[in-house]
Residue, then its C-alpha position, 0 to 999 in steps of 0.5 A: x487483489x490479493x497481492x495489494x492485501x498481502x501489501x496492506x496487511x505488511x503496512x497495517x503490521x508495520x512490517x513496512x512502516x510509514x516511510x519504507x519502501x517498497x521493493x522494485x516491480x521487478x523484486x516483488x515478481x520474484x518475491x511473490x511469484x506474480x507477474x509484472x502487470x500483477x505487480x503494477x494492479x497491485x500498486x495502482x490499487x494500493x495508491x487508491x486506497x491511499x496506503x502508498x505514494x509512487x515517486x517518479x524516477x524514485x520508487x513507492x513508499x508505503x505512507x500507512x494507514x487511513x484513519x479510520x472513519x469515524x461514523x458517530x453523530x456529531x454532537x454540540x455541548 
């Protein structure tokens, strides 16, 4: 989990922009230090909270943020 926030935290800075990818499982080890199934938690959990898409054969890429929910009654004027 922490490595997906660290991830997350990047996107939300704009550190990693709509569009950039992310390095390979193999450069993020050595990056932060983890391991390869950590790295692979991480990315599986950032695709569920909708912050990046993974192309077969092509890598993954950081698709921004959600937009906030907007939890305001709806009103008809």
């Amino acid at each position: 989990m922490k490595l997906a926030d660290a991830i997350a935290t990047d996107i939300a800075s704009g550190k990693l922009p709509q569009g950039a990818a992310l390095p390979g499982e193999r450069a993020m080890t050595d990056l932060y230090s983890v391991s390869i199934g950590t790295v692979r938690r991480a990315v599986v959990e950032l695709r569920k909270r909708g912050l990046v898409a993974t192309l077969p054969a092509k890598g993954t890429y950081a698709i921004g943020m959600p937009e906030p929910a907007d939890d305001r009654p709806k009103t008809s004027e």
